[in-house]
N, C-alpha and C positions, 0 to 999 in steps of 0.2 A: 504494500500500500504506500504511497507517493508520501512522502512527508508533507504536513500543510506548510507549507510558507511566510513567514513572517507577514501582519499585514503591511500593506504596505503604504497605510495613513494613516494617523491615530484619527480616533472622532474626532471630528472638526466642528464645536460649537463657537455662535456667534457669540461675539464680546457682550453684548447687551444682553442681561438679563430682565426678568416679570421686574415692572413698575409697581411693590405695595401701592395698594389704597390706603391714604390716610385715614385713622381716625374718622369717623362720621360726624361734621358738626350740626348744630341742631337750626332749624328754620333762621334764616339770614332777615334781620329785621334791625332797623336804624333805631327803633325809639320812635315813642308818638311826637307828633306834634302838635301847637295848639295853632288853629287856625283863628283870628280875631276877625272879630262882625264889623271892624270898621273898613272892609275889602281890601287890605293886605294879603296881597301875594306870600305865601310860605314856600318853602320847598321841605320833601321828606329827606332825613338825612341817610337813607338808603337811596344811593344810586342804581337804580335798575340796571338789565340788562336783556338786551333784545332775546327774543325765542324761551326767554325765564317767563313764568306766570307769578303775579302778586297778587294777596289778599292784601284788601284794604277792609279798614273796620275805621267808620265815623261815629264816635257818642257825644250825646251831647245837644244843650238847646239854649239860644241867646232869645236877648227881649230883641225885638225890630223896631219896637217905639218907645223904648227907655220904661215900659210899664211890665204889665203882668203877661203882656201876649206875648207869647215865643215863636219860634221858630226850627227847625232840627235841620239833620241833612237833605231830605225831601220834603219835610211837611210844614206847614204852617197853620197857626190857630187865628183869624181873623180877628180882628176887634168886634166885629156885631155878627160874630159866627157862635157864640156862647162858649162851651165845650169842643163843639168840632176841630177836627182841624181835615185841610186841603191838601193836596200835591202843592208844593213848590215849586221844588228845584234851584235851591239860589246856591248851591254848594257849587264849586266848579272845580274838574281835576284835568288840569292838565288844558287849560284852558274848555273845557267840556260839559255841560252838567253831567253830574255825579248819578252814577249806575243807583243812587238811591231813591233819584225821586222817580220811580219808575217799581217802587217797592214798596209791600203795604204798611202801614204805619202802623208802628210798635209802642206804648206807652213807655220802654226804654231808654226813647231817640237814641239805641243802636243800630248799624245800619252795617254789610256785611256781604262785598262782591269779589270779582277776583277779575284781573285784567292784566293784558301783556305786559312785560316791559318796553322801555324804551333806548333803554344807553341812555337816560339820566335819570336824576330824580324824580319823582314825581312833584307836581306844582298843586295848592289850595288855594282858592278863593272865595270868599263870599259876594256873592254878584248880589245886593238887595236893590230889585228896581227903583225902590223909594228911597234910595239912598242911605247911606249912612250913620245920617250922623248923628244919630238920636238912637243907633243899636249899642246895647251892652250882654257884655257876656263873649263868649267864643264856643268853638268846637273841638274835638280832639279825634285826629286822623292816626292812623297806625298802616304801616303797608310793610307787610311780612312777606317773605318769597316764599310758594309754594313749593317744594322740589320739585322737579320735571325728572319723569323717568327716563332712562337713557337704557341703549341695551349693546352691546357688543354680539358680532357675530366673527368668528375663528372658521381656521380651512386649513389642513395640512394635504398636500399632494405631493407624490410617491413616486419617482420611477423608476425600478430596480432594474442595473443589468448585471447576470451575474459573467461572471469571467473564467470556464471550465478551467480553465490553463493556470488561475493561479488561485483556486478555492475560496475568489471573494465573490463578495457583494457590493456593487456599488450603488448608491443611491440618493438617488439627486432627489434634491429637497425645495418645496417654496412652501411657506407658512404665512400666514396673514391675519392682520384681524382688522377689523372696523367697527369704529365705534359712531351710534346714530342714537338723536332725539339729546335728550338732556341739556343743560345748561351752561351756556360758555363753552370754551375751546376742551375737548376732550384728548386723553392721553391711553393711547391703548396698544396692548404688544401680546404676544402669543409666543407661545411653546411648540414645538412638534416631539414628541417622545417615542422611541423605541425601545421593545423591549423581545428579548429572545424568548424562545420555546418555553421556556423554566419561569418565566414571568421576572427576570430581572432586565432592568432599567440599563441599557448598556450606547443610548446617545441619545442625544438632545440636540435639537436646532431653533434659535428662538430669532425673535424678531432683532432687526440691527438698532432700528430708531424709531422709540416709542411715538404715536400722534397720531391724528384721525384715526388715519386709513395707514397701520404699519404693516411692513410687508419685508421679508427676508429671505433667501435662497444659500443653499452649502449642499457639499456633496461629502456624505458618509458614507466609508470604505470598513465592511465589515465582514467576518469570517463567511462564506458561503451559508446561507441557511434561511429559517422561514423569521419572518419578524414580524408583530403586530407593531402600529403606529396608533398616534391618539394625539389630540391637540387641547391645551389650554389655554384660554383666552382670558383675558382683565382687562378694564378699564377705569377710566376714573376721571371727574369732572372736575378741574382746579377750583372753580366757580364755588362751590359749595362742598367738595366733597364726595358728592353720590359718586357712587360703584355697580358695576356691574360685571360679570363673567359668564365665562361659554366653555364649554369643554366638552367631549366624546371618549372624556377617558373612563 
């Protein structure tokens, strides 16, 4: 029987290994802000960010006429309306009326939507058609980011050619991963593992440079034989944190 042959390349894995996911931190939120009834402009001191979702939550009710009749983020109580109160609308976000006055009115004056971001912060105003200047009191805005799901998808492909003449295997490697949806610029890299008959782990080829869409290629020289392959995949959103992973091992 032919003696085997030294191989003749050790594995060849790439230099970049799996990017940990950080720690998960918890909803990304600036701090309320008080909005005042004399139509100052405020901004949230969370700066949004496009493709992110934010909840905002408005509480709170000002007098419109320096008396007992108030106002909230949608509704208002008329002076010769007694108890009732009306749709508004004098909140404004973002130059906008406010996703509240379109909401039914809660003896709370909480009020409680969710809407893209922008790349900046968000902006409050109180628009009172009657003017100002006999309103007291303010509002209190809050705008939290929602997490946005994100998902990675992973792909190891394979082409073994063996070499009768000198009892190897060669095998050419591309690995990939992609990371889609979530918030901000994501970071994502993968693994391709092999492993022999016997169920040990005997190479690896990972991705070269973590982002979006990472993608990597090496060719592993191994004893002639059968090998199962399998791919792990990660990602992870700098923006907030969120994680995600994919694997077929």
């Amino acid at each position: 029987m032919r003696a085997r042959r030294l191989l003749v390349a050790a594995v060849v894995a790439a230099a970049a290994v799996l990017v940990p996911a950080p720690a998960s931190a918890g909803p990304l939120s600036g701090g309320p802000v008080v909005v005042p009834s004399d139509g100052t402009m405020v901004t949230s001191p969370l700066t949004t960010i496009v493709g992110a979702t934010y909840r905002v939550t408005v509480t709170g009710a000002y007098s419109y006429n320096g008396r007992q009749h108030l106002a909230d983020c949608g509704w208002w109580n008329p002076e010769t309306a007694g108890d009732a109160w009306f749709p508004g609308g004098f909140l404004q976000v973002n130059g906008a009326t406010a996703e509240c006055g379109s909401q039914p009115y809660t003896t709370t004056h909480t009020y409680t939507w969710e809407q893209p971001g922008t790349g900046a912060p968000f902006t409050f105003r109180i628009a009172d058609p009657g003017g100002p200047y006999d309103n007291v009191g303010s509002l209190v805005a809050d705008v939290v980011e929602v997490r946005s799901q994100g998902a990675v998808d992973g792909d190891c492909a394979r082409l073994t050619t063996n070499d009768p003449t000198a009892d190897l295997s060669v095998i050419h490697v591309v690995v990939s991963a992609i990371a889609t949806g979530g918030a901000g610029p994501a970071l994502a890299s993968a693994s391709c593992r092999f492993f022999d008959s016997g169920g040990r782990l005997v190479a690896t080829v990972s991705t070269a440079v973590p982002g979006p869409r990472a993608y990597g290629t090496d060719v592993v020289v191994l004893p002639a034989g059968e090998y199962r392959s399998c791919y792990y995949a990660s990602a992870f959103w700098v923006m907030d944190g969120a994680s995600a992973s994919d694997s077929d091992c």
